[in-house]
Kinemage of the C-alpha trace (Angstrom):
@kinemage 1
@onewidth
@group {chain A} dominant
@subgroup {mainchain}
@vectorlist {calphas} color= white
{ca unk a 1} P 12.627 12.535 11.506
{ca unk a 2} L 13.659 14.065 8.082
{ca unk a 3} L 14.636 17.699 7.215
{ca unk a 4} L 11.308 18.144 6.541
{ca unk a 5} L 9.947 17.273 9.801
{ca unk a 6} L 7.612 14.237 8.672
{ca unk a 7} L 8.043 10.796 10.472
{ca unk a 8} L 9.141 8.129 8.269
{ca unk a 9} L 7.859 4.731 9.088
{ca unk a 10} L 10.461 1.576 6.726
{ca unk a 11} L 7.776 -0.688 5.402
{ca unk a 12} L 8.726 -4.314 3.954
{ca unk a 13} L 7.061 -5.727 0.699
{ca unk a 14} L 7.078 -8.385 -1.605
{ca unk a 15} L 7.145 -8.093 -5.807
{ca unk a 16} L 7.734 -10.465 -8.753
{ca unk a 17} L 11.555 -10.676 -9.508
{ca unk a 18} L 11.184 -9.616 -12.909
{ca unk a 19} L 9.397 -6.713 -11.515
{ca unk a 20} L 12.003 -5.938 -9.182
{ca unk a 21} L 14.469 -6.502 -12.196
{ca unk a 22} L 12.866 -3.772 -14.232
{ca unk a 23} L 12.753 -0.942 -11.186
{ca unk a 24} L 15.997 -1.602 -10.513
{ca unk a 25} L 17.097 -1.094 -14.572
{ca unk a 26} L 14.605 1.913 -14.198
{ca unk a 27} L 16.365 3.145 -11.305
{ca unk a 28} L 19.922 3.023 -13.043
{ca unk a 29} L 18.369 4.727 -15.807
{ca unk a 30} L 17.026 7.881 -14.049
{ca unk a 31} L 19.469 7.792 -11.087
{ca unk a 32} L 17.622 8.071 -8.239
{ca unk a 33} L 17.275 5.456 -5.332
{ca unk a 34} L 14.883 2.503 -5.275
{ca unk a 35} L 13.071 4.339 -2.139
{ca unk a 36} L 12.234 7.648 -4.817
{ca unk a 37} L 10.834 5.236 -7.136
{ca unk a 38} L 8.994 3.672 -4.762
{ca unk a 39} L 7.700 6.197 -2.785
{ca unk a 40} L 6.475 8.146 -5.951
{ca unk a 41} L 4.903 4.855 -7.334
{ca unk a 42} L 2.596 4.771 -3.906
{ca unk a 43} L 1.934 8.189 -3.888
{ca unk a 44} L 1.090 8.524 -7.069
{ca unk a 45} L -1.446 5.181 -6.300
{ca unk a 46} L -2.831 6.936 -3.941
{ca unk a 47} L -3.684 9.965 -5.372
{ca unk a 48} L -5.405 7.655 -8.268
{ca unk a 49} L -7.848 6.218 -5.963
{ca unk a 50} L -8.665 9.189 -3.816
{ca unk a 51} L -9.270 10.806 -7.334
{ca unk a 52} L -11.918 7.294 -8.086
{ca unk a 53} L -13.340 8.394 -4.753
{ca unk a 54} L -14.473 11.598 -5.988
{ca unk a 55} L -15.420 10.423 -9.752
{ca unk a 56} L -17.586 7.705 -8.131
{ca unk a 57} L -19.103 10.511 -5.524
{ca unk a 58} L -19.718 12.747 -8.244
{ca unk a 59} L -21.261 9.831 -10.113
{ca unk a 60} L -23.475 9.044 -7.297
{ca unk a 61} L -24.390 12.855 -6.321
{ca unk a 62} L -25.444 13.562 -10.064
{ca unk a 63} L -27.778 10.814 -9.910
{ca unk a 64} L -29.724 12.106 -7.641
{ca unk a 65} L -32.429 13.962 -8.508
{ca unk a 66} L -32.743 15.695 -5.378
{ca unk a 67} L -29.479 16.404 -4.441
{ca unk a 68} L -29.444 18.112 -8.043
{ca unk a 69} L -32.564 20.106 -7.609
{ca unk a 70} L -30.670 21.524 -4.468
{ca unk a 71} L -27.530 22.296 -6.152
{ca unk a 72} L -29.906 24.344 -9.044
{ca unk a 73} L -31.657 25.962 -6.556
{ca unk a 74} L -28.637 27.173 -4.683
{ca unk a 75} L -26.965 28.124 -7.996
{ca unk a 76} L -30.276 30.233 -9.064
{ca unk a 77} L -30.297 31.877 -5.710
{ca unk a 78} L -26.672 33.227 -6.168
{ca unk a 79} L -24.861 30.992 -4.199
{ca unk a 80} L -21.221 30.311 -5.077
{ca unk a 81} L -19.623 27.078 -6.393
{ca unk a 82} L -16.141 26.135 -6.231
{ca unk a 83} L -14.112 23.743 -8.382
{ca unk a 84} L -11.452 21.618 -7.090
């Protein structure tokens, strides 16, 4: 466990030297660990494709001619829409 109370699995990959040669120059540059940069590169990753998820959903809904005869109809009766 970690002070903030999240389990923490250690995961093992594989990259490209030169890769690894430039994270490690990056990582002497901002000082902060290897595990910082990599854990932001991954999150950051994943936040990128759960963001294609919903551009290719919203794609897909607003195709639909139905679904977006619904969504006027609910919009001319009053109902509320959020954004995210």
């Amino acid at each position: 466990m970690t002070g903030s109370n999240k389990t923490v699995e250690k995961v093992t990959f594989n990259i490209p030297s030169e890769l690894k040669k430039d994270v490690v120059k990056l990582k002497e540059e901002l000082k902060v660990s290897l595990n910082t940069i990599y854990k932001n590169a991954i999150t950051e990753y994943v936040k990128r494709q759960e963001l294609k998820k919903w551009e290719q959903g919203a794609s897909k809904a607003s195709q639909n001619k139905e679904y977006m005869s619904e969504c006027k109809n609910m919009a001319d009766s009053g109902v509320n829409f959020y954004e995210y």
